[in-house]
C-alpha positions in Angstrom: -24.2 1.3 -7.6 -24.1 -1.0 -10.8 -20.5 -2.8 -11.5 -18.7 0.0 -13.5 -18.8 -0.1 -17.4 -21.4 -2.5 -17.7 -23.4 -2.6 -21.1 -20.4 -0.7 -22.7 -19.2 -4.2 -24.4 -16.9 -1.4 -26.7 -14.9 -0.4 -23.1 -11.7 -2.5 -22.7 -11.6 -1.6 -19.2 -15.3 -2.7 -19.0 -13.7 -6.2 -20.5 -11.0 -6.4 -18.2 -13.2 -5.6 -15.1 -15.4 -8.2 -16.3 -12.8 -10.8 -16.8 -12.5 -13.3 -13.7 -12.3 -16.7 -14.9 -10.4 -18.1 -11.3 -12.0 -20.0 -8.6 -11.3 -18.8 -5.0 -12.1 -21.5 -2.0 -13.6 -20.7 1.5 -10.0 -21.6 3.2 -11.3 -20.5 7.0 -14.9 -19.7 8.2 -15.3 -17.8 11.7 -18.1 -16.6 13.9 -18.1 -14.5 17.6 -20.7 -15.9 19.7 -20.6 -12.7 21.9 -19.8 -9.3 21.5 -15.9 -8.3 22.1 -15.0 -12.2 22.5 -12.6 -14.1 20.5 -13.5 -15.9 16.7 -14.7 -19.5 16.9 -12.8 -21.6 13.4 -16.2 -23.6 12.2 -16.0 -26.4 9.4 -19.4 -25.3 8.3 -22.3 -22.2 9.2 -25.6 -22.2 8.0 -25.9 -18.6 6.2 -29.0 -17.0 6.4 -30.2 -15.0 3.5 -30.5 -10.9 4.5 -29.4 -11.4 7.3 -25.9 -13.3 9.2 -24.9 -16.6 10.2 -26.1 -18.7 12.1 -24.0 -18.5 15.4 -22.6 -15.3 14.8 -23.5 -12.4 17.5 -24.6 -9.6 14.7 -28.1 -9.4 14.1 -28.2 -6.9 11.0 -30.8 -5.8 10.1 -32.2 -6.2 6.1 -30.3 -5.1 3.3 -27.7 -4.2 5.4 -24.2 -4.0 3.9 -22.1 -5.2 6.7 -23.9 -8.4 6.6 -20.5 -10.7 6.5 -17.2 -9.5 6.1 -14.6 -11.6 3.9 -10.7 -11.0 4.2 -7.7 -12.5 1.6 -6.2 -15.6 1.9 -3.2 -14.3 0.4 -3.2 -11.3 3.0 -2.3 -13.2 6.1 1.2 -13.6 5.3 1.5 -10.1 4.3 -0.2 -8.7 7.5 2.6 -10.6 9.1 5.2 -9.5 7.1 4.6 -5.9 7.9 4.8 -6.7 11.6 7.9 -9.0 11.3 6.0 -11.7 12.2 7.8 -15.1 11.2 4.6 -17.1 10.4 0.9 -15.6 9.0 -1.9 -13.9 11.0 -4.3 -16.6 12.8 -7.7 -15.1 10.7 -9.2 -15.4 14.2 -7.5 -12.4 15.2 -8.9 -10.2 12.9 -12.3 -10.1 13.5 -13.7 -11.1 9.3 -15.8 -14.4 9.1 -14.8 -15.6 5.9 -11.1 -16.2 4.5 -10.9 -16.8 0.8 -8.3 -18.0 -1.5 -7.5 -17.8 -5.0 -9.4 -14.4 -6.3 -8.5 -10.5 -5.7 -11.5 -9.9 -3.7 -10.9 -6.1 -4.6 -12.0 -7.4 -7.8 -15.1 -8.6 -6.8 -16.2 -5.2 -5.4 -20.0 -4.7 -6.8 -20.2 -8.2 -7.6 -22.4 -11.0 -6.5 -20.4 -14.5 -6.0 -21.6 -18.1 -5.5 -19.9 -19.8 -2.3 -20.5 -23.8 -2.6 -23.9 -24.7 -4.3 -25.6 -22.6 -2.1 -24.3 -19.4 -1.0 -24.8 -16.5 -2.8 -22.7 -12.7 -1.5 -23.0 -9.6 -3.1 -19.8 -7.9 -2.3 -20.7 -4.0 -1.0 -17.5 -2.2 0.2 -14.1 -2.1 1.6 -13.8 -3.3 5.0 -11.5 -0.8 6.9 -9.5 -2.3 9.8 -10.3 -1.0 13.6 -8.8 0.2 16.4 -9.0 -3.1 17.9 -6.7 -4.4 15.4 -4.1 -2.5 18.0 -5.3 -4.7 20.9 -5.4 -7.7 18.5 -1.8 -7.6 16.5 0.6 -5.2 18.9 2.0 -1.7 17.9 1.5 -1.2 14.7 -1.4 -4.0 13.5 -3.7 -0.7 12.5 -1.2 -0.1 9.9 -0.5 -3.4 8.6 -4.0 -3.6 8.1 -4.6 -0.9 5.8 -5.4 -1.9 2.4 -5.6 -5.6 3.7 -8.8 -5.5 5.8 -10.9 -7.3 3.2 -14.5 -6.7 1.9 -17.9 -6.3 3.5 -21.1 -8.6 1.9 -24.7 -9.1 1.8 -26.5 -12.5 2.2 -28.6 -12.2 -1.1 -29.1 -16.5 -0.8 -28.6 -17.9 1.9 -27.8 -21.7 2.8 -25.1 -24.0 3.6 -20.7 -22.6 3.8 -18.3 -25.4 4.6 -14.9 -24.3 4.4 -13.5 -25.5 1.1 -16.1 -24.5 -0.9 -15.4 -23.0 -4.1 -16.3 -19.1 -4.8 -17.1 -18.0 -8.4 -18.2 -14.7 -9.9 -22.0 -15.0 -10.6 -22.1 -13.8 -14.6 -24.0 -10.6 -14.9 -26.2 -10.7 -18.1 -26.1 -7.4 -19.9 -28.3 -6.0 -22.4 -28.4 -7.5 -25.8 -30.1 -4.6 -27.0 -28.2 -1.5 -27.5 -28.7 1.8 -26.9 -31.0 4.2 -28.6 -28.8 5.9 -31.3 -26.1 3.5 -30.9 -24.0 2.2 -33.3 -24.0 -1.4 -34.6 
């Protein structure tokens, strides 16, 4: 599905959605060399385009939407808030392979965005926390979860992630023509 209101440069809400002028930065960058075992932190992954990085155990297969999952920065400390923890969740315990900074990745839903120079995510979907977030967190880490799970990408360029790498919206161009019929 397209991003929502595009084209309807009249729509305030289509303004507003389209207005993210922040940077984020790749603050964390995991991958699970094995089924069921834990996150390994890496300073860099080589990201391979439709497909997964390089080093991770999941071997999607192309135009998949699961391709790499993303959580918020920002989310840590609240994921540890709701379980009274006194300092925020190690990302490594919950299972995403990118932590950003800096941007309401809600926002970026059905949006492409440039990681580094390289990189290049097209943000599909909300990524739902599992049961294993029981096993992970204690009593209670399902809940604490919800709503902060994070986002689910595909690779559409792949190339080189080190963490600290910016993350900007990639502009959508919209039609300069208008509509049949429309109004000038």
């Amino acid at each position: 599905m397209a991003f929502p209101f595009f084209g309807d440069d009249k729509s305030v809400i289509a303004r507003l959605l389209a207005t993210l002028p922040q940077t984020g930065r790749v603050e964390w960058i995991g991958v699970r060399p094995k089924r069921r075992e834990p996150l390994l932190a890496v300073p860099e992954v080589e990201v391979l385009t439709d497909a997964h990085l390089v080093g991770d155990h999941a071997r999607i297969k192309p135009g998949g939407k699961r391709q790499v999952t993303l959580v918020q920065h920002e989310h840590l400390a609240a994921v540890a808030g709701f379980l009274a923890l006194s300092e925020p969740v190690d990302p490594a315990r919950l299972r995403r392979n990118l932590v950003i900074s800096g941007l309401n990745l809600l926002a970026l839903k059905n949006r492409q965005v440039r990681l580094g120079d390289e990189v290049v995510l097209e943000i599909t979907g909300e990524c739902h926390p599992c049961s294993r977030m029981e096993e992970e967190l204690g009593a209670g880490g399902y809940n604490a979860m919800r709503g902060h799970g994070g986002l689910t990408a595909r690779i559409v360029q792949g190339g080189t992630l080190r963490v600290g790498d910016a993350v900007r919206v990639v502009a959508v161009e919209t039609n300069a023509a208008p509509a049949p019929g429309a109004r000038s």
